[in-house]
C-alpha positions in Angstrom: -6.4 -12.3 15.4 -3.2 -11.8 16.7 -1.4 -8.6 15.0 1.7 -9.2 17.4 3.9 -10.3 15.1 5.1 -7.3 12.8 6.0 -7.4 9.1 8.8 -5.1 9.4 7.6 -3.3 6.3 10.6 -1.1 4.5 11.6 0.7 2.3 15.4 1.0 0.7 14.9 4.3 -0.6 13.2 6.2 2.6 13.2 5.8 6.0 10.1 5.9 8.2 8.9 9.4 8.3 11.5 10.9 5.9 10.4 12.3 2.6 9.3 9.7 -0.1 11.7 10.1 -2.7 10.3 12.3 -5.6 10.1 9.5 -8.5 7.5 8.2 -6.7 5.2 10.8 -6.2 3.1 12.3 -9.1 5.7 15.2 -9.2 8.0 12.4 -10.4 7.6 9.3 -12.5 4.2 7.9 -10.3 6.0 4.5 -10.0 5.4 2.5 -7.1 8.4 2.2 -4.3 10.2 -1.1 -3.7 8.7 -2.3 -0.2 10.3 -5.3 1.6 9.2 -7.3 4.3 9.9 -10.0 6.8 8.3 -14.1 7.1 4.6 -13.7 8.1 3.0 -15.8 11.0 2.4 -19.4 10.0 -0.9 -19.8 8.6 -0.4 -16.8 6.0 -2.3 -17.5 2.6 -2.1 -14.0 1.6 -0.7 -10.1 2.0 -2.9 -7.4 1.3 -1.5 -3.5 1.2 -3.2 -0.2 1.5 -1.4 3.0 0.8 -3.4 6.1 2.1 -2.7 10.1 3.2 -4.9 10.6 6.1 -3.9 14.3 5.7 -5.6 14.9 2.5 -8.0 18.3 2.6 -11.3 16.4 2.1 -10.4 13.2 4.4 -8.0 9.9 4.1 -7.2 9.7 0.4 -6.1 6.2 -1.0 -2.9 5.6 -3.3 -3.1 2.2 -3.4 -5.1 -1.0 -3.0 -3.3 -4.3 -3.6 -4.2 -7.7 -2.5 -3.6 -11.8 -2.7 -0.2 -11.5 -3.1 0.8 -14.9 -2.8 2.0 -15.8 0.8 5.7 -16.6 -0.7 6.5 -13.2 -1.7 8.2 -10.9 0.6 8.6 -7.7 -2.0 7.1 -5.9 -4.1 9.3 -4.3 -6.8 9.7 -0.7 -7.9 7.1 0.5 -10.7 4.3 -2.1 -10.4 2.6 -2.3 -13.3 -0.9 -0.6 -13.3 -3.0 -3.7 -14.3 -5.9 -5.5 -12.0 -4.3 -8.4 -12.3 -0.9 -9.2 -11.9 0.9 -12.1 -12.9 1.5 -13.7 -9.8 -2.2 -13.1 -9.3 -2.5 -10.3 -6.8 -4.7 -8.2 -7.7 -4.9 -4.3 -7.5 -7.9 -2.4 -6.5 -9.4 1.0 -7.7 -7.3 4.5 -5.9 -9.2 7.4 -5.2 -7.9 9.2 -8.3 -10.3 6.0 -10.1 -7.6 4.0 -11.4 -6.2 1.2 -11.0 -2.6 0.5 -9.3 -0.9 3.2 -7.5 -1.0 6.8 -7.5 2.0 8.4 -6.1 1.5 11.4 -3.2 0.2 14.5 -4.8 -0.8 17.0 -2.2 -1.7 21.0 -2.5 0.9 23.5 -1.5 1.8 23.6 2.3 2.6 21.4 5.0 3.9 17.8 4.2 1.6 14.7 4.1 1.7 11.4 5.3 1.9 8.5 3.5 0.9 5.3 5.0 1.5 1.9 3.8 0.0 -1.0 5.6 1.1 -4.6 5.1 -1.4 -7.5 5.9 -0.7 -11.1 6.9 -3.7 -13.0 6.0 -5.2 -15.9 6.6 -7.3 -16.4 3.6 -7.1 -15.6 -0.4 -9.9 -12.9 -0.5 -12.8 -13.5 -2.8 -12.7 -9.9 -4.3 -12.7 -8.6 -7.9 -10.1 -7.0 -9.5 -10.8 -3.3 -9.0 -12.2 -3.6 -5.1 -11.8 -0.3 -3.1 -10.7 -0.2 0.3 -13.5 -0.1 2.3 -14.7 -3.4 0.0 -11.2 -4.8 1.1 -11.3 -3.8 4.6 -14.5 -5.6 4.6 -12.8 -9.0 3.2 -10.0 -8.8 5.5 -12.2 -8.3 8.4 -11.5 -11.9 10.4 -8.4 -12.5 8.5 -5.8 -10.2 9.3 -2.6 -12.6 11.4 -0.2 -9.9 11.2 0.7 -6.5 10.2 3.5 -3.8 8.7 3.6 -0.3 8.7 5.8 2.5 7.2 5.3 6.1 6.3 6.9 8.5 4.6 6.4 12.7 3.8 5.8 14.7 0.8 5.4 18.0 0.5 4.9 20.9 -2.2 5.8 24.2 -1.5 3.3 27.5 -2.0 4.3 28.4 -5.5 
């Protein structure tokens, strides 16, 4: 498993650790950012992403499971639609606000969260359900992972 080769996950509308813009948190519209990346490894059959806030009051909160992405595609477009499976036939897991597809950054008053979104190069097309959580796909990918991206962006609420 050689995660030396970086994705060079992005974003056009943030930067890493600047503020993720407020259409995409639940403050907004909820939509899912536009993330780009670069050519996997050779060997890639699949990307899986994870979207968590590791700052979350009761431990790391998850925003977003997605996974077999085919190995072709090198974005994901703005506003993904909330369905388990997609027609390119990824297929989106279950968020810890139980639904599934993406849940934009929603923390309590204070000091701004992180938002982390982790690009996989894999090896494989999982065998998972539609619907999977992350520790399920963590478990999958376990073996499998060739490559990976990284970005992160803030968002904050103040004390009202």
């Amino acid at each position: 498993m050689s995660k030396n080769h970086d994705l060079g996950l992005k974003c056009p509308y943030f930067s890493e650790g600047f503020p993720v813009p407020k259409e995409y948190t639940a403050d907004g519209q909820n939509a899912s950012p536009p993330l780009q990346w670069d050519e996997p490894p050779a060997g890639t059959k699949s990307f899986a992403l994870i979207c968590d806030d590791p700052d979350a009051p009761r431990g790391t909160w998850v925003h977003w499971v997605i996974y077999n992405l085919p190995a072709d595609v090198r974005q994901l477009g703005p506003a993904m639609p909330a369905e388990a499976t997609l027609p390119n036939g990824a297929r989106q897991g279950t968020n810890d606000f139980k639904r599934i597809g993406y849940g934009g950054p929603a923390p309590p008053p204070g000091k701004p969260h992180r938002y982390f979104f982790k690009l996989y190069a894999l090896d494989a097309l999982l065998s998972l359900a539609p619907g999977a959580t992350k520790e399920q796909l963590l478990e999958a990918m376990r073996g499998h992972q060739l490559a990976e991206g990284k970005l992160f962006g803030v968002y904050g609420r103040t004390k009202g």
